[in-house]
N, C-alpha and C positions, 0 to 999 in steps of 0.2 A: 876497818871499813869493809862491809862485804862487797860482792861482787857488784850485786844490783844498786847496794847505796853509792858504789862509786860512778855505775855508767848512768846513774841519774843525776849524780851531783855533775858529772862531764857534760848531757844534755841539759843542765840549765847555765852553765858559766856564760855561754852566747848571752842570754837574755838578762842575768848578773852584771854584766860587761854592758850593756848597752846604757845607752844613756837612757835619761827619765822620758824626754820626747820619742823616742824608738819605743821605749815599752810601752807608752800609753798607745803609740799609731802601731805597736805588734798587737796589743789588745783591743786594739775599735779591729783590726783585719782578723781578727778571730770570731767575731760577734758575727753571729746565725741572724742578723737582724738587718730590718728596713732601712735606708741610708738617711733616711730624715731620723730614727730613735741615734744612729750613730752620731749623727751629727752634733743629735742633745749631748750625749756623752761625751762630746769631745769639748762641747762649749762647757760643760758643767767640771771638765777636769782639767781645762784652763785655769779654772779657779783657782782648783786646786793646787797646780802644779807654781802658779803664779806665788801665792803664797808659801808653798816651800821653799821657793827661792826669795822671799823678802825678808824670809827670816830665817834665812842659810841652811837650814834641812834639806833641800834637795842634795849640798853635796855629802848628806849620810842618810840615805836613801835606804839602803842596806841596814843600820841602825834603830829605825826609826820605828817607838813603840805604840804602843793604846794609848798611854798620854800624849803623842803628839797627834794623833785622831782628836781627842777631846777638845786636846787645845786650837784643835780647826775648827770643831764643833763650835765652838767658846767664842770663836771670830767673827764666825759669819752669824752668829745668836746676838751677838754685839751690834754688827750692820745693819739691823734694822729689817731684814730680811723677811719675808713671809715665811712662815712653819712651811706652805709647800715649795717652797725654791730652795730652804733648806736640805726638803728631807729629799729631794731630789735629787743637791750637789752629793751630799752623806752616799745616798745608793749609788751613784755612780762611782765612788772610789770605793764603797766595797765588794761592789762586782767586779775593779779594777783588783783588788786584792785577792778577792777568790779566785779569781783567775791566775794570777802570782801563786796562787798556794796549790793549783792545779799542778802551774807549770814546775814546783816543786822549785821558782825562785826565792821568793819569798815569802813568810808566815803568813795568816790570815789576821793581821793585828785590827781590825774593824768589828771583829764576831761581838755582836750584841751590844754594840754602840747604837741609842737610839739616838734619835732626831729631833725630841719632844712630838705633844701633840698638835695634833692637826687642831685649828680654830673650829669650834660647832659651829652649828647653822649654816648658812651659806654665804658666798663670799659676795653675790649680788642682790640686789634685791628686785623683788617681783614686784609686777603693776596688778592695780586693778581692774577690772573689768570696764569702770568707766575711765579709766588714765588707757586703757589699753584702746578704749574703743572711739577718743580725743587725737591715737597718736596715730592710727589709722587715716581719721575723718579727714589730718592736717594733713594728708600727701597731698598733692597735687596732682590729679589723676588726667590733666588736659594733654600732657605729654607721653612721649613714649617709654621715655626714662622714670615719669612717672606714674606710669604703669607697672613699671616693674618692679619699682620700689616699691610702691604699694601690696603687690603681688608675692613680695620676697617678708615682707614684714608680716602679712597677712598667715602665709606658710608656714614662717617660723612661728607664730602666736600661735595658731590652731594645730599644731602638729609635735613641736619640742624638737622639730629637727636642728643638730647642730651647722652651723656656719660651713665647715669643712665639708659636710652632706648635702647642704645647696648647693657649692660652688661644686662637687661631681655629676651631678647629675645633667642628663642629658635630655634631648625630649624625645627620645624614646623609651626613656625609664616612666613614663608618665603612659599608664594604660588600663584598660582596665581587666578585670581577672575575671574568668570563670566563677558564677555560684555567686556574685553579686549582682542586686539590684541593677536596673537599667540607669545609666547614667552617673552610677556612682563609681568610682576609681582611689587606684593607688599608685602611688608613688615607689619604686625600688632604686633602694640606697644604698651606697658604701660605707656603710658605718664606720667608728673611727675604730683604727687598729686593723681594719680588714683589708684583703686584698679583692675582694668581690662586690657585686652587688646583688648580696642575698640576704636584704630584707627589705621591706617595707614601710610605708605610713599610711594610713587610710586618710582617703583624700573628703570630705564633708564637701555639699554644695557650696558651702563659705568660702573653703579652702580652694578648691577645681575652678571657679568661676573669674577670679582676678587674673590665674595663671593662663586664662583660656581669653579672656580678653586683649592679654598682655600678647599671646601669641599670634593672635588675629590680625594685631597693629604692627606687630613684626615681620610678617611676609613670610612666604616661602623658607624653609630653611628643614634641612634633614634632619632624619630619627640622631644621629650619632652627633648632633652641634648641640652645646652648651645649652641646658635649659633657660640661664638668665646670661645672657650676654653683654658684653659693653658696649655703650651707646656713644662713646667717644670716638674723633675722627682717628685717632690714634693707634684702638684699638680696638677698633667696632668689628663686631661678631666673636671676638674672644670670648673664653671662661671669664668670670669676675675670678677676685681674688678675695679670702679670707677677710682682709683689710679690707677688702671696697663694701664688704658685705657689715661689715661691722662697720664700717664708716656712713652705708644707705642708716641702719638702725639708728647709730647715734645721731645724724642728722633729723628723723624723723622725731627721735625724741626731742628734742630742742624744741622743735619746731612748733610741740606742745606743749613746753614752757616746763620740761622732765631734764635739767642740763644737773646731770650726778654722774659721781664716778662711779658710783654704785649702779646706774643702770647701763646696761650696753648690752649686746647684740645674746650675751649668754644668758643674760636676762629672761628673754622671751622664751628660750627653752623652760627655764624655772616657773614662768607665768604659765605656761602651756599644761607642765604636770600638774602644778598649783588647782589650777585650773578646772582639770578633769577629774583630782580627789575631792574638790569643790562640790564637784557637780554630781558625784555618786559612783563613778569607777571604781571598779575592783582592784583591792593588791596586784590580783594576777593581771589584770586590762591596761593600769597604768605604768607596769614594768615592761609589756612589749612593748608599748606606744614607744617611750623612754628607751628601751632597749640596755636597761641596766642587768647586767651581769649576776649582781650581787641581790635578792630581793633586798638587802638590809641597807642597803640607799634609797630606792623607792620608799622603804618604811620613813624615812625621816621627812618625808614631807608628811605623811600621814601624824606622824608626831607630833610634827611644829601645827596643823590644822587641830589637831585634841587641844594641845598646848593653851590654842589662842582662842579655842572657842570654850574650855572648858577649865580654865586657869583658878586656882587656888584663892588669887589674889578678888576673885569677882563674892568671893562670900565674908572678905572682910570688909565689917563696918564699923565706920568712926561717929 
């Protein structure tokens, strides 16, 4: 053994040596990353680590090859699991591994173990224009709460903003920009994954006008307080939370006689894009709206609208 394979093999015995709980909390304290993606990783390699000790693999930790990856693969394939909770768990133990294979502990026994595929389409489904404009009409707009609900349901339909993107915003992100028309505004948002608020949603008089009546009935309140706040004695004037925002949505739906597990609050972003390839947007127009990364997910709405309006199946006759 030469010099340098020995003082590396000496720099990893620590982490050889430690237990399986050490190395997974030595690798989330290694991670360059936001404490809620740590988090996931930590819940996603409970899993893991749970099941190596149900079926005795954790104490040959050191031992353990590709086929005992599969045979996890195999388990949680078996559970019923959605393809994205899967390939979720899957990445998180083989960043847990490349990281091992960094720290020159252990191999990289994961390299090219897939997850299967992701389900096409999408996993909610979208309203129509007239389900969408039933689920509106049934807020109840006499209240202040119901104001807001209306206001927040309204925002997400005409905009595609995510749930996470409501509940940061403030009302001072509500303003309007240089180079636009008199009275028309945008909305600047944290998008998900970002630590800023550097981008936007263009605000329509549809969309500004709930949010401006909602604020009216509200009172006095500063640029840096929650754009929708809680109406509860509890905790009135706080941010909403994620859950309360997706619990206004599912409620409204109901309310229009819409009670599916397939529609919920993520919904309204899908109607939103839906929506606007509907109505004549460009690739390019409804990828900022959307804010997708990739154009090749914006295209798949534009796919499933060819699909449905120009399907195979409408020239056969019996």
């Amino acid at each position: 053994m030469t010099d340098t394979q020995l003082a590396r093999r000496e720099q990893a015995l620590p982490i050889m040596a430690a237990s399986l709980e050490e190395l997974i909390q030595a690798f989330l304290d290694s991670q360059d990353i936001k404490a809620g993606s740590k988090a996931t990783y930590g819940r996603s390699l409970k899993q893991f680590t749970s099941w190596l000790q149900e079926t005795g693999r954790a104490a040959r930790m050191e031992t353990l090859t590709r086929l005992d990856i599969l045979a996890y693969r195999d388990r949680l394939l078996e559970s019923g699991k959605s393809a994205y909770t899967i390939q979720a768990y899957l990445a998180s133990v083989r960043q847990l591994y490349a990281w091992l294979e960094t720290e020159k502990a252990y191999p990289d026994i994961t390299r090219g173990i897939k997850a299967g595929k992701k389900p096409r389409g999408f996993r909610k489904d979208i309203l129509s224009q007239a389900s969408l404009r039933a689920v509106l009409e049934g807020i109840n707009r006499s209240t202040l709460e119901g104001l807001r609900d209306y206001a927040i349901v309204s925002l997400l339909a005409r905009t595609g903003l995510r749930t996470i993107e409501v509940i940061r915003a403030s009302i001072g992100d509500l303003r309007q920009e240089a180079g636009l028309e008199a009275g028309e505004r945008v909305l600047w948002i944290q998008g998900k994954g970002r630590d800023s608020k550097d981008d936007f949603v263009l605000l329509t008089e549809a969309a500004v006008k709930p949010i401006l009546e909602y604020l009216k009935a509200r009172g006095a309140a500063g640029d840096s307080e929650p754009l929708f706040s809680s109406c509860s004695d509890r905790n009135k004037g706080q941010a909403l939370t994620t859950r309360s925002v997706s619990r206004i949505v599912k409620q409204a739906l109901r309310e229009a006689g819409l009670d599916s597990e397939r529609l919920t609050a993520h919904s309204m972003r899908h109607t939103a894009i839906s929506l606007a390839v509907v109505g004549g947007a460009s690739l390019q127009q409804v990828q900022a709206m959307a804010r997708h990364t990739d154009p090749k997910t914006t295209m798949t709405y534009f796919h499933n609208l060819d699909r449905l309006t120009s399907g195979a199946e409408r020239y056969i006759q019996l």
